[in-house]
Backbone bond lengths (Angstrom), bond angles and torsions (degrees), N, CA, C in turn:
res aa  C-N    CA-C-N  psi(-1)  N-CA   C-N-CA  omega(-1)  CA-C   N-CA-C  phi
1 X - - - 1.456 - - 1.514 109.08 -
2 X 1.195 113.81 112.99 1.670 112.89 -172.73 1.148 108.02 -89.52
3 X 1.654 131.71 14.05 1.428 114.39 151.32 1.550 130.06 -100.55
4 X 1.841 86.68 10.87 1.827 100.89 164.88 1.426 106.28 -62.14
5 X 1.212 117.65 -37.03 1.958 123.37 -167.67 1.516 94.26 -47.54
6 X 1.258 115.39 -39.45 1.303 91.80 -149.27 1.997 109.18 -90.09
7 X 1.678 127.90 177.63 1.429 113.74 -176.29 1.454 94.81 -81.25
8 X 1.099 118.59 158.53 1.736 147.93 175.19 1.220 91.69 44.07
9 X 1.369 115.35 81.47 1.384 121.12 177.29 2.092 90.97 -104.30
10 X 0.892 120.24 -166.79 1.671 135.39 -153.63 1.399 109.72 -139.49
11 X 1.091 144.48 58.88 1.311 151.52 -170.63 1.454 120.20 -56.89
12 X 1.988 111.70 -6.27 1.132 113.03 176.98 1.663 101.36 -112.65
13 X 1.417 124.44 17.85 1.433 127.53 -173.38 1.852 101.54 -88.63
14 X 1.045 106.98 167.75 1.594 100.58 162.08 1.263 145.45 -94.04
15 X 1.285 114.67 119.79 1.368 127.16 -167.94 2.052 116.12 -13.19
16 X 1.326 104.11 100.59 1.541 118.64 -171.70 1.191 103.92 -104.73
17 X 1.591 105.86 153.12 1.317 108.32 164.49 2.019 100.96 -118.40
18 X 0.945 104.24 168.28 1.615 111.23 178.96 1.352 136.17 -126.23
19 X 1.249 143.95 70.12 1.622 125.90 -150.17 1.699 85.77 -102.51
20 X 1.592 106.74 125.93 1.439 110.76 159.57 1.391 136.36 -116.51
21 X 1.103 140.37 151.74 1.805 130.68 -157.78 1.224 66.97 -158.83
22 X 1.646 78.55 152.94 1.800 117.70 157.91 1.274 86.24 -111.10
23 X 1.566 116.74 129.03 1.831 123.63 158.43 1.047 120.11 -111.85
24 X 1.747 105.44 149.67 1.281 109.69 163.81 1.577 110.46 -102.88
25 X 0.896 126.01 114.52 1.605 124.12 -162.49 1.649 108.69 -64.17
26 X 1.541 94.73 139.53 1.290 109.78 -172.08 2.051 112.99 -124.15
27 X 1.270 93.11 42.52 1.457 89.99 168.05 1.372 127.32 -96.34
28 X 1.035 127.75 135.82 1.512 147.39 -173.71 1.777 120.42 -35.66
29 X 1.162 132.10 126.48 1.478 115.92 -167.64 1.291 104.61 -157.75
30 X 1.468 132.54 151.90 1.310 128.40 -166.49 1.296 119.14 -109.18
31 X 1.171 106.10 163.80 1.701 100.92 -158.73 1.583 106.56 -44.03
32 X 1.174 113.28 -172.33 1.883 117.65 -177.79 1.914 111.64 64.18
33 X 1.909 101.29 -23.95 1.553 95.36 -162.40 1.492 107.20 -83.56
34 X 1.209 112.75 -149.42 2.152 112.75 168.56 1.134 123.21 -54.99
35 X 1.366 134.15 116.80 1.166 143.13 166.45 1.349 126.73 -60.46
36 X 1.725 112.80 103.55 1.326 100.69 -170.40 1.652 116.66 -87.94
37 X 1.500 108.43 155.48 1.368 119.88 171.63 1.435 121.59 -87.22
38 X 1.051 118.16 -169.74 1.613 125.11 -173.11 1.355 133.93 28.70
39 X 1.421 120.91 15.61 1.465 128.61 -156.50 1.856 85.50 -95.33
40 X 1.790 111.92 148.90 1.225 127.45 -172.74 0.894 115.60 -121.55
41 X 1.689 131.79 153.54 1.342 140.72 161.46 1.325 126.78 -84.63
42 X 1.592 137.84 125.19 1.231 116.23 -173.62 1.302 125.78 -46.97
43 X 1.039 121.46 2.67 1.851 111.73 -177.49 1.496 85.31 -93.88
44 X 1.371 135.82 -73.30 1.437 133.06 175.90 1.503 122.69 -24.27
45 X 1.597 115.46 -45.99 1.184 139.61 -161.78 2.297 89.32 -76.89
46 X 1.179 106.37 -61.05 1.918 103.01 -172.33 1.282 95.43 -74.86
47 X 1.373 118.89 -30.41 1.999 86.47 -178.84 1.213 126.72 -59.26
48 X 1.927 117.88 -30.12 1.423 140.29 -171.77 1.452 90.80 -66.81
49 X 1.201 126.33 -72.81 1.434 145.74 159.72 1.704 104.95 -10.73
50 X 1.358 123.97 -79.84 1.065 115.17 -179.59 1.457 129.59 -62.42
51 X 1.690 112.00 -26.42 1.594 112.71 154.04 1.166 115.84 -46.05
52 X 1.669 135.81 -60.30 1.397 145.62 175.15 1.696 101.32 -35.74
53 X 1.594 113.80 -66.85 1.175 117.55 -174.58 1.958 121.36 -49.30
54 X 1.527 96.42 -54.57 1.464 97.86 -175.15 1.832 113.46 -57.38
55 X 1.668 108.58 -23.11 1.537 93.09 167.63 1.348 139.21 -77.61
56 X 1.052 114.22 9.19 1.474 144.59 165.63 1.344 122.24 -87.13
57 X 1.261 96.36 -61.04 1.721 99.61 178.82 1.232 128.49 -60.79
58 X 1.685 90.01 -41.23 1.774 105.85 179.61 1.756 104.57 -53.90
59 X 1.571 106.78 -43.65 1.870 98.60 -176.41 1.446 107.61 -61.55
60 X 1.036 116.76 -38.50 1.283 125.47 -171.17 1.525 106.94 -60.93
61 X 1.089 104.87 -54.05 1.802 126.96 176.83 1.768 96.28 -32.14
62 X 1.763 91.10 -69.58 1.364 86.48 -162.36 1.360 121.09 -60.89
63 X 1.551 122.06 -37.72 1.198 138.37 -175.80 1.741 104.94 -47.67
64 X 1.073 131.41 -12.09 1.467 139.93 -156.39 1.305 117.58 -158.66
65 X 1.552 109.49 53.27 1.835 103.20 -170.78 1.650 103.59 -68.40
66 X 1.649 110.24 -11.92 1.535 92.18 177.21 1.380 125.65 -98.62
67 X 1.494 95.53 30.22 1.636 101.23 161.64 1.490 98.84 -107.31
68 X 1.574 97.49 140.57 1.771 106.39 -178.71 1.749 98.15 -126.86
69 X 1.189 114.44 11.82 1.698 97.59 -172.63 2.103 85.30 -173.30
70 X 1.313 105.90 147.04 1.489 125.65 -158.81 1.413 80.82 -114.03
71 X 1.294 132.69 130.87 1.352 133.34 165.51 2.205 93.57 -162.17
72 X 1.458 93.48 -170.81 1.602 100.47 179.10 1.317 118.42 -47.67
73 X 1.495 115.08 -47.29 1.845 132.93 -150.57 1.431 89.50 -88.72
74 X 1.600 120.35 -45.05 1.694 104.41 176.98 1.087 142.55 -90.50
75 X 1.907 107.96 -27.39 1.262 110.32 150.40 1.477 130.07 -4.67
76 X 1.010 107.37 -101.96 1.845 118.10 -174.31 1.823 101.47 -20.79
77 X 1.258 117.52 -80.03 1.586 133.08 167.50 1.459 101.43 -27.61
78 X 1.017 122.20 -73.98 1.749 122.52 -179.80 1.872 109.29 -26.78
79 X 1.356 93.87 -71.31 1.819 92.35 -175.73 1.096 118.47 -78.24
80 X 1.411 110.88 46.88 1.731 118.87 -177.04 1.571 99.71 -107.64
81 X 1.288 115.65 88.36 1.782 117.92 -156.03 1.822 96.66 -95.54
82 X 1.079 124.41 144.24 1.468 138.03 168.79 1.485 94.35 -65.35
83 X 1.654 108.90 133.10 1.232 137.75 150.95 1.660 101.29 -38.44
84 X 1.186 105.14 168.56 1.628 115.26 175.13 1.585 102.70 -122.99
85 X 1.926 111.05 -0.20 1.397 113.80 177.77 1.294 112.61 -102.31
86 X 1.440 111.43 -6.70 1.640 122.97 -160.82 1.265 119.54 -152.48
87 X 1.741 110.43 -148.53 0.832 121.44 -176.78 1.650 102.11 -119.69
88 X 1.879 97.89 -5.49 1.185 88.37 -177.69 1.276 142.20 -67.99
89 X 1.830 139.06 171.58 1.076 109.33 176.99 1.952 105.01 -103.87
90 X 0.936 118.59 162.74 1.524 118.19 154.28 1.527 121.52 -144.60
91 X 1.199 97.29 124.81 1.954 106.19 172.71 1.404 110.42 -30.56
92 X 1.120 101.34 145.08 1.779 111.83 164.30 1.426 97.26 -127.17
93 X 1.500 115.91 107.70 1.689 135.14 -154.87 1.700 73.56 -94.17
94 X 1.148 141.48 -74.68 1.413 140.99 -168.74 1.058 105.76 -27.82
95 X 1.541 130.38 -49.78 1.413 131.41 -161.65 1.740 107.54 -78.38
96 X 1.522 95.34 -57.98 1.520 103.60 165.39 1.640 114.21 -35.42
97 X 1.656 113.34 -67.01 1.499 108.90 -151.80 1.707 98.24 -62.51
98 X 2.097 129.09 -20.86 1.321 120.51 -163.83 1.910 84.46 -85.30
99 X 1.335 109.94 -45.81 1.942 84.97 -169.83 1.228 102.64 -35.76
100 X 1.334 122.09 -72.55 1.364 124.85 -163.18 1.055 137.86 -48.89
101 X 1.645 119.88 -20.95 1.511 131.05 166.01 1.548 94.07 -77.11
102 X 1.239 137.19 -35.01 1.460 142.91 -169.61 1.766 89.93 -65.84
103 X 1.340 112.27 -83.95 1.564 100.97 -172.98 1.840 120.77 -52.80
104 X 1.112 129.44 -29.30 1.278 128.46 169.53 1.449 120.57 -69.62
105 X 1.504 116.44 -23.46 1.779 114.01 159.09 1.414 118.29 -68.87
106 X 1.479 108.49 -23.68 1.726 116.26 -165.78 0.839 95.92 -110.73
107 X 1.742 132.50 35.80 1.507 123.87 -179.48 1.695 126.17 11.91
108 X 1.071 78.88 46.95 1.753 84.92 -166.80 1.441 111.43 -108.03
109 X 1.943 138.89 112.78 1.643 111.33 -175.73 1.345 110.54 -85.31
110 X 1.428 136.30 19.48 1.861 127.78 150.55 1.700 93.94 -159.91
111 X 1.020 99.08 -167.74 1.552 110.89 -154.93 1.912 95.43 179.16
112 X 1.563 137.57 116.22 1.144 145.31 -155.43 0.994 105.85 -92.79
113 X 1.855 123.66 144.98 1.149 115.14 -166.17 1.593 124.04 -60.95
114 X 1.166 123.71 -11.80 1.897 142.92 -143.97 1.743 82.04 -92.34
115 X 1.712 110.45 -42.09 1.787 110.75 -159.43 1.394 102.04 -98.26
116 X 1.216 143.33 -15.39 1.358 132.38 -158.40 1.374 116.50 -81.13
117 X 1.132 126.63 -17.52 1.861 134.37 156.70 1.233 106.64 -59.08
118 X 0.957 122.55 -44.55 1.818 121.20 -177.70 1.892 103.97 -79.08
119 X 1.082 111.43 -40.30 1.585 98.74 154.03 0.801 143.17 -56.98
120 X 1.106 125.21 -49.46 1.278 153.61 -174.52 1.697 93.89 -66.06
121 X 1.258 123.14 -65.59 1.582 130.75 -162.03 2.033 90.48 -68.80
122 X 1.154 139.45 -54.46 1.598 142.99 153.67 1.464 112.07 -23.35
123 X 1.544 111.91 -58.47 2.127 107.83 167.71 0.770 105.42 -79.27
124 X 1.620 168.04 -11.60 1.240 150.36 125.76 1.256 123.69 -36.03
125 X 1.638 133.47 -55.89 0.862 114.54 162.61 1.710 156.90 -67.93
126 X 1.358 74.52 -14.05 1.783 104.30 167.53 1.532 112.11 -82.45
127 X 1.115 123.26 -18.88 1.539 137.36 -158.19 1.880 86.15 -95.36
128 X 1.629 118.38 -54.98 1.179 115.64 174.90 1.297 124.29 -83.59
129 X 1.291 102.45 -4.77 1.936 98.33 169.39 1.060 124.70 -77.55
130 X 1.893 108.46 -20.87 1.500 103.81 178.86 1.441 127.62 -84.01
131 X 2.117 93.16 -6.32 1.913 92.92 172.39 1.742 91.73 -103.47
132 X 1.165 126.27 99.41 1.394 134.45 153.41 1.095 118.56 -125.90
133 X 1.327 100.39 144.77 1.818 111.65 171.80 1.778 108.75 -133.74
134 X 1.490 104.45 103.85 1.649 93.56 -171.77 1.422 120.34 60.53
135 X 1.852 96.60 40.28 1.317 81.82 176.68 1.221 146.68 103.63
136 X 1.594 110.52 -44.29 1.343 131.38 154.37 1.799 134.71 -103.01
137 X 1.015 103.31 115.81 1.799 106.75 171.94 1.836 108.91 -55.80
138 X 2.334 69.61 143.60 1.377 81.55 -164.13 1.652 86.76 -152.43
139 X 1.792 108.21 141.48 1.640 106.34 -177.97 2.129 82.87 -70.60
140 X 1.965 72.66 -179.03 1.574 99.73 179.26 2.087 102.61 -72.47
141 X 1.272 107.48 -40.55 1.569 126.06 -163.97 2.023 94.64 -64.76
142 X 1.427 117.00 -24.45 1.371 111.21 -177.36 1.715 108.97 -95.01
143 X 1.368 106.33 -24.21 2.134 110.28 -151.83 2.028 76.22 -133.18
144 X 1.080 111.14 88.68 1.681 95.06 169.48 1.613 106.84 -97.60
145 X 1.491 112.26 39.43 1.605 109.29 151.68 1.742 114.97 -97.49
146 X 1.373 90.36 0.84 1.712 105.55 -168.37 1.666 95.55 -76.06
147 X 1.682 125.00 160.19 1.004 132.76 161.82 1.761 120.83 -62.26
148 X 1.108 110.80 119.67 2.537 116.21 -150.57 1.646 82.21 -67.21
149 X 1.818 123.78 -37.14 1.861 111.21 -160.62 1.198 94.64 -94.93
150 X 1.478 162.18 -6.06 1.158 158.86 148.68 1.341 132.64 -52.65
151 X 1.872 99.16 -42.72 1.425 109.61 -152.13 1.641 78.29 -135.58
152 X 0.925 150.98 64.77 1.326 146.61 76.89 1.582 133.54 -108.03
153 X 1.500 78.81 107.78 1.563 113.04 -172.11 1.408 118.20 -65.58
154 X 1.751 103.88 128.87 1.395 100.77 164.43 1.445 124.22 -47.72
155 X 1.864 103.81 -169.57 1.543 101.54 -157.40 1.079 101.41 -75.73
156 X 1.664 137.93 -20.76 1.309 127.33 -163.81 0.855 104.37 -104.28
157 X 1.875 147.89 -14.64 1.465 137.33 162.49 1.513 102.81 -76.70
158 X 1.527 138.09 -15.70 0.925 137.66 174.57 1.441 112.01 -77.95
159 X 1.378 142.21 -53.21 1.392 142.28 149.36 1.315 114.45 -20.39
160 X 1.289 107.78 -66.68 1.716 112.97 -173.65 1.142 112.03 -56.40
161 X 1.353 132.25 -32.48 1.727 147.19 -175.63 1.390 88.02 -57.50
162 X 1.348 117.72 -85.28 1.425 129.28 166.86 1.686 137.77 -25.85
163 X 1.491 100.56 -31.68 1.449 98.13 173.39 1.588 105.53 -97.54
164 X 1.380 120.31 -11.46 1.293 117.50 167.99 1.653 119.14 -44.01
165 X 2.165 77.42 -67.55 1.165 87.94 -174.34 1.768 128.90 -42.17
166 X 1.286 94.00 -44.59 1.442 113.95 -162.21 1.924 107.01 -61.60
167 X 1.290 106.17 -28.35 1.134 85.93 -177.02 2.103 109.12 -106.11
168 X 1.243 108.41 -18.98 1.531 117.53 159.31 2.278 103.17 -37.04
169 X 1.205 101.82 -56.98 1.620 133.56 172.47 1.686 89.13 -35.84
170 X 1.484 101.56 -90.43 1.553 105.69 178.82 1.677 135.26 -33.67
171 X 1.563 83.47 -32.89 1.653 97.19 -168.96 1.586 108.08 -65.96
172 X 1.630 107.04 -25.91 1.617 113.15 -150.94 1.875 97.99 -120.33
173 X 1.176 110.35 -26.31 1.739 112.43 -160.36 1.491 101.24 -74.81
174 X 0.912 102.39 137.79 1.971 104.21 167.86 1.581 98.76 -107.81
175 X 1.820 78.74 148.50 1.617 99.37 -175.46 1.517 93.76 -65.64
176 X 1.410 120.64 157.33 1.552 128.28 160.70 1.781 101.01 -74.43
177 X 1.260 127.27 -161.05 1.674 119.25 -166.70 1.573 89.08 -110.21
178 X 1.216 93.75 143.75 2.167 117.88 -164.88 1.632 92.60 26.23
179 X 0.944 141.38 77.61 1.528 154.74 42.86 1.468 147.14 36.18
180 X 1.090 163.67 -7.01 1.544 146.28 -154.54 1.616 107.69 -78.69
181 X 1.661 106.69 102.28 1.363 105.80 -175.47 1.596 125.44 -74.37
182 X 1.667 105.78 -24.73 1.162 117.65 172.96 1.565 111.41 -59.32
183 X 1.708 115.24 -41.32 1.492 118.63 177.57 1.541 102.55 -53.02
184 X 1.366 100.96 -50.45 1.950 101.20 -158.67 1.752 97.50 -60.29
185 X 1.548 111.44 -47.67 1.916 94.99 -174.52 1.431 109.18 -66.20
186 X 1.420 139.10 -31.10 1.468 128.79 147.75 1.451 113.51 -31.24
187 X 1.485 127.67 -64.45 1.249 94.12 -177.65 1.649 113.49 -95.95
188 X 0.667 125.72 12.20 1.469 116.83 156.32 1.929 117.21 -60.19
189 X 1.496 102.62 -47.89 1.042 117.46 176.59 1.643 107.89 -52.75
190 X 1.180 122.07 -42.98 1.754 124.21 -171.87 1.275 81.87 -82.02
191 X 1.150 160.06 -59.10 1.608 139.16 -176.97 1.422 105.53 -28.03
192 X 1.319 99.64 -68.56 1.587 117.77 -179.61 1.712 114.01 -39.03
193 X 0.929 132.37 -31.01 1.797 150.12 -136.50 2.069 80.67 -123.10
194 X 1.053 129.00 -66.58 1.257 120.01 -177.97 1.237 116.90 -71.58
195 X 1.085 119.04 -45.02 1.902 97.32 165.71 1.223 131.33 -93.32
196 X 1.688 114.24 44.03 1.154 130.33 -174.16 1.684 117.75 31.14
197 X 1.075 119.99 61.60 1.554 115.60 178.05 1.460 96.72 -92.37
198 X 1.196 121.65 166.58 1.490 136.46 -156.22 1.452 105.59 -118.54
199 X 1.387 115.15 -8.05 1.716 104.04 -169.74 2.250 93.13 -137.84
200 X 1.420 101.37 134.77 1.451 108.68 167.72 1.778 104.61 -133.06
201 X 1.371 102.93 127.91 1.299 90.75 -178.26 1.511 104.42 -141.28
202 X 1.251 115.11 144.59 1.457 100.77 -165.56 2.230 93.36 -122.68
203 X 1.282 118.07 96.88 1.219 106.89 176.54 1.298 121.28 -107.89
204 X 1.369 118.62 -178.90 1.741 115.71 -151.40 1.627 96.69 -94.42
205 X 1.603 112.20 133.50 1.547 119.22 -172.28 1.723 98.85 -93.78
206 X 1.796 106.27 153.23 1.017 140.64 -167.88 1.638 115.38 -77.30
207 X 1.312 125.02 105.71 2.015 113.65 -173.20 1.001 123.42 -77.93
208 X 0.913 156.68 76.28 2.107 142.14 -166.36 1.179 119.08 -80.03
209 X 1.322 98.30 141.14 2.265 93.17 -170.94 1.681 91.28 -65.93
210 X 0.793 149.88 -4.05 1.534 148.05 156.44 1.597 121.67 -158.35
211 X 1.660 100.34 -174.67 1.627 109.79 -176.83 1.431 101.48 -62.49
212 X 1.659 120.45 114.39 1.288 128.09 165.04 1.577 109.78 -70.75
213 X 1.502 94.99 140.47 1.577 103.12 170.40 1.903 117.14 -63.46
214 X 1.299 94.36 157.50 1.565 98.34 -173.57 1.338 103.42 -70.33
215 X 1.693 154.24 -23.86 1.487 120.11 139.08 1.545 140.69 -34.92
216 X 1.632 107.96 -21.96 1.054 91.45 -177.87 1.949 108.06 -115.40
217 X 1.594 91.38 23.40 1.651 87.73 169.00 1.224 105.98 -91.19
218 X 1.179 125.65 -18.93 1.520 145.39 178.49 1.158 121.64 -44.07
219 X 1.503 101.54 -61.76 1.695 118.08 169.68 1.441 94.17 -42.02
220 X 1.289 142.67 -59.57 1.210 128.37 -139.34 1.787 113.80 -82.18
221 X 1.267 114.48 2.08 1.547 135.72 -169.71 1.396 107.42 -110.51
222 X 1.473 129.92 102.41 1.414 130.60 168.38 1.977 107.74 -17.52
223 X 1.668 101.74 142.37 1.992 96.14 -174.06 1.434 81.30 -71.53
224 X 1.347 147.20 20.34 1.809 90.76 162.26 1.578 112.59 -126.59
225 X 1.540 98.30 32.34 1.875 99.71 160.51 1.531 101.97 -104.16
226 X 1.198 108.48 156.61 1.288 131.15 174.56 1.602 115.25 -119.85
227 X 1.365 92.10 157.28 1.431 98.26 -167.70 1.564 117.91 -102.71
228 X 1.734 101.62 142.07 1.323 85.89 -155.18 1.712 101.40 -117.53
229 X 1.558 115.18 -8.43 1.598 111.30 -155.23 1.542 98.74 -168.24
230 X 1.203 109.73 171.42 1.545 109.18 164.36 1.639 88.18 -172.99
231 X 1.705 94.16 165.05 2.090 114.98 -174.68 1.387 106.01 70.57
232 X 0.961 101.55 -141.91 1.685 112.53 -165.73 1.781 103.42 -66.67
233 X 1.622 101.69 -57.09 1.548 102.43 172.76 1.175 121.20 -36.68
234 X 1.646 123.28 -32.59 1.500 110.84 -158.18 1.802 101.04 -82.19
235 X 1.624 102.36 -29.42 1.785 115.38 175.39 1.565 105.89 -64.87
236 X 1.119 136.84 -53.55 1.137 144.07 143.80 1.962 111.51 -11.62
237 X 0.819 122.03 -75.35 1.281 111.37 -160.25 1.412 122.15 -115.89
238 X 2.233 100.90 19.64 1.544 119.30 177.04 1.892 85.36 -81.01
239 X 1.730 101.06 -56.37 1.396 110.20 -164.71 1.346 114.23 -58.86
240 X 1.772 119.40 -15.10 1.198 98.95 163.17 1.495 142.42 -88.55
241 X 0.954 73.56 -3.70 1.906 77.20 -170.62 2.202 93.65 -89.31
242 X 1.384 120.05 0.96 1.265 123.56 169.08 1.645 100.54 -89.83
243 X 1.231 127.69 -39.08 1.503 126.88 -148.87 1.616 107.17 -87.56
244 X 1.517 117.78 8.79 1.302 114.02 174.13 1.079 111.88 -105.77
245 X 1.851 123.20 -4.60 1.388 107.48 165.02 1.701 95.57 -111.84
246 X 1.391 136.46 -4.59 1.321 120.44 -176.29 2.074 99.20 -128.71
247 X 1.238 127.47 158.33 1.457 107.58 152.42 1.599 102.92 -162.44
248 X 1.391 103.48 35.63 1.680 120.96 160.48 1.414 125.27 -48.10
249 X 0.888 103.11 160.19 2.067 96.63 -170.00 1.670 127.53 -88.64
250 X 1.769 88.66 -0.91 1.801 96.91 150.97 1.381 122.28 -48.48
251 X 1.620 89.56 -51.07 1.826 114.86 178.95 1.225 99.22 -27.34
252 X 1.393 109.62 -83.39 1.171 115.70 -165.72 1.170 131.58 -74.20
253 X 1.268 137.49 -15.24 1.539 133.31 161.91 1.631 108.10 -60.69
254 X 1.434 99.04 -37.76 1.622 86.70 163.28 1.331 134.67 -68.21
255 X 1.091 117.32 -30.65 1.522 135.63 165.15 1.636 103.44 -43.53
256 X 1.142 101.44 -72.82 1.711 109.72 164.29 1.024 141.77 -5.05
257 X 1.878 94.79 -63.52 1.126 120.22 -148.29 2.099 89.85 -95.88
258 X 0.707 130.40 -42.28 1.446 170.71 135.78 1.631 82.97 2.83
259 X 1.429 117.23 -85.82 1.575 121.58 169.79 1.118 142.96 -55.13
260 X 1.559 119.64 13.84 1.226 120.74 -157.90 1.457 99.35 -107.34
261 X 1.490 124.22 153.73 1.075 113.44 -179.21 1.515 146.84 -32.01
262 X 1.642 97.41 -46.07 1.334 129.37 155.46 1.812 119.65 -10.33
263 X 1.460 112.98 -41.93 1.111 107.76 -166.96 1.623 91.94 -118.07
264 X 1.485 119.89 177.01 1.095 117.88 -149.70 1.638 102.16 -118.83
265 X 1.891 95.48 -60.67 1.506 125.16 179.06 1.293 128.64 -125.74
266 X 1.226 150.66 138.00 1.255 145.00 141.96 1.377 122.74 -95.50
267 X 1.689 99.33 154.01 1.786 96.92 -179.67 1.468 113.31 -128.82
268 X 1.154 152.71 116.06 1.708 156.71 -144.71 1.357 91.98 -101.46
269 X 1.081 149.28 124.01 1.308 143.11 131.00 1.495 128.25 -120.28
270 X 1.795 119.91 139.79 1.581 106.02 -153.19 2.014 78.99 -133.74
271 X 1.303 89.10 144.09 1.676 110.30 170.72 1.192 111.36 -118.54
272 X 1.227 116.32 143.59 1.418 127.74 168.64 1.559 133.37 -104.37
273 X 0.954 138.92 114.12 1.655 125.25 -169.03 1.550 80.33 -90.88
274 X 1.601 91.64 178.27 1.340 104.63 -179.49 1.447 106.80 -131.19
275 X 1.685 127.82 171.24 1.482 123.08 -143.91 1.415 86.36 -69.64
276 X 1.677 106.20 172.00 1.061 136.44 -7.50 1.897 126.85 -73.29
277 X 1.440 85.84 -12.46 1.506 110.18 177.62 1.874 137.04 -40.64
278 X 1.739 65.30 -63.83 1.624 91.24 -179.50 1.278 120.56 22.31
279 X 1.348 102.10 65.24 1.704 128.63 172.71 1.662 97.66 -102.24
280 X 1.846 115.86 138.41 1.168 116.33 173.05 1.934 110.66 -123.19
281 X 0.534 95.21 125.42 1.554 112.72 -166.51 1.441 104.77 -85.53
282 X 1.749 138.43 99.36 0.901 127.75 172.16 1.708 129.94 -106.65
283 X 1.044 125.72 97.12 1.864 121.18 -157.33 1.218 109.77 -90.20
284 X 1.469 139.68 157.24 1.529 142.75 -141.86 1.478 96.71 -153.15
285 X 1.304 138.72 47.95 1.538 136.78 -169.47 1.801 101.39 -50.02
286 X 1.156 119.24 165.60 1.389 134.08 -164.26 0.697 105.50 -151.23
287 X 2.044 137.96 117.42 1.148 121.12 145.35 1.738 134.89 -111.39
288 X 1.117 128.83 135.82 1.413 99.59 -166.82 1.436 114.11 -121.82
289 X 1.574 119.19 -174.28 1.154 106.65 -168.73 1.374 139.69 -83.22
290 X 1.191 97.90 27.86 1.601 116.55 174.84 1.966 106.00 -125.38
291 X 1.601 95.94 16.74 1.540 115.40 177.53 1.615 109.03 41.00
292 X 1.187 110.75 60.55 1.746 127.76 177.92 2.181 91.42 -109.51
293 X 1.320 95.19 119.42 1.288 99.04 177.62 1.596 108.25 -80.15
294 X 0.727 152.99 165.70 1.982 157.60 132.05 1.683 110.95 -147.46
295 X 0.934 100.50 172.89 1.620 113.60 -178.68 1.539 119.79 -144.89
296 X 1.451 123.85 156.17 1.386 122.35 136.66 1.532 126.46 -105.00
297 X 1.030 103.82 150.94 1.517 123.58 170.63 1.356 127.46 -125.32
298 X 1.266 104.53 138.53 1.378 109.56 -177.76 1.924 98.00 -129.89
299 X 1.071 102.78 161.31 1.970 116.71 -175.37 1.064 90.08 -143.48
300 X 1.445 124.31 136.64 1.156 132.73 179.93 1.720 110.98 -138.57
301 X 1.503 133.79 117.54 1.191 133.58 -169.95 1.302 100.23 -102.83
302 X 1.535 107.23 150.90 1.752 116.91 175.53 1.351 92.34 -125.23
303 X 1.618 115.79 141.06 1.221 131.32 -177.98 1.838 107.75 -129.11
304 X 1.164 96.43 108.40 1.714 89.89 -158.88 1.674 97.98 -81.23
């Protein structure tokens, strides 16, 4: 039960599941409307990507100076990475399964250790050029005019999407006043990490030359959540329906942090799927005083 992970969890509640993200909302808007932040270009998007990649390889690298070329016969041996407890070795299947999609796009059977960053960083960027819109990368799950086997990216073009974003986000967002937003998605994220939810996503939030009316926070919420709250009430009764499987003191600094002048508005909105699913979708819109929208979300599954 992955809402045991979390403290003062309910052992007589029913078996839940939890996926939590901090978002930066990514709904669609036309020119003149909110200006979004953190969004990337594939050249931006594979370099992040290939940083991620080269720290892998490089252990690997070293672990095996007598591999000089990645092909079928060395592969396997290559991602045989040293323990950090031993001497032991253990596979890195992640690393393995991306060489191998890497040499099977480049029809290529090896590729030498000196060239494979520059490959590697070339199928990344080609891999993200083909989900663009104007320019900017985008999964299949956000732009579904995009091609679904192209543009949903494995785990490591999917990370890199994400760490782009995340720090493009950083580069441009202003703190609201006593503020640290980077602290608050850290702990949002350890929320996330104790009640074992399966998805963290950090996407780029929306600016408005001012406080948008509640029609047009709407737009920004899939049509089949409804709205349930807004201001303090809506923080009030997002965090509760979280605090019966977690009530750790992340919780609450966010709670806190949530009330502080800094922010302006909040908006609660909860969706319902219907059986066999019975996933409930709860969203936490944010606005602050430099009118930068973001949200949390939480999904919560019942397994009867």
């Amino acid at each position: 039960d992955t809402a045991s992970r979390g403290h003062g969890s309910n052992p007589l509640m029913p078996r839940i599941f939890l996926s939590v993200l901090f978002v930066f909302i990514t709904s669609n808007f036309a020119q003149g409307e909110p200006i979004r932040l953190g969004i990337s270009t594939p050249d931006e998007t594979a370099a992040i990507f290939l940083e991620l990649f080269s720290e892998k390889f490089d252990l690997a690298t070293e672990g095996h100076p007598e591999i000089s070329e990645i092909n079928n016969e060395t592969l396997q041996n290559f991602v045989l990475v040293k323990s950090t407890k031993g001497s032991m070795q253990k596979e890195d299947s992640n690393l393995g399964t991306l060489l191998k999609e890497i040499l099977t796009a480049q029809m290529i059977k090896g590729v030498s250790i000196t060239s494979i960053k520059d490959v590697a960083f070339n199928w990344a960027k080609e891999k993200y050029g083909a989900c663009t819109i104007n320019g900017i990368v985008y999964r299949y799950q956000e732009e579904r005019s995009l091609d679904k086997g192209k543009c949903s990216f494995n785990n490591e073009l999917d990370a890199a999407l994400s760490e782009t974003r995340a720090r493009n986000v950083f580069a441009k967002v202003k703190n609201p006043d006593d503020v640290d937003l980077k602290k608050l998605t850290e702990e949002w994220k350890e929320i996330e990490y104790e009640l074992g939810g399966i998805d963290y996503n950090f996407i780029f939030p929306l600016v408005y030359d001012a406080e948008p009316p509640l029609e047009e926070v709407i737009k920004i919420i899939s049509s089949d959540s409804n709205f349930v709250s807004s201001g303090k009430k809506a923080i009030n009764e997002f965090f509760a329906a979280i605090s019966v499987f977690y009530d750790g003191s992340p919780l609450d600094n966010i709670i806190g942090t949530l009330k502080k002048p800094g922010f302006k508005n909040a908006y609660y909105f909860i969706a319902v799927e219907e059986e066999p699913s019975a996933i409930s979708t709860h969203s936490l819109l944010i606005l602050d005083e430099h009118n930068q929208m973001y949200g949390l979300e939480v999904r919560i599954t019942r397994i009867n």
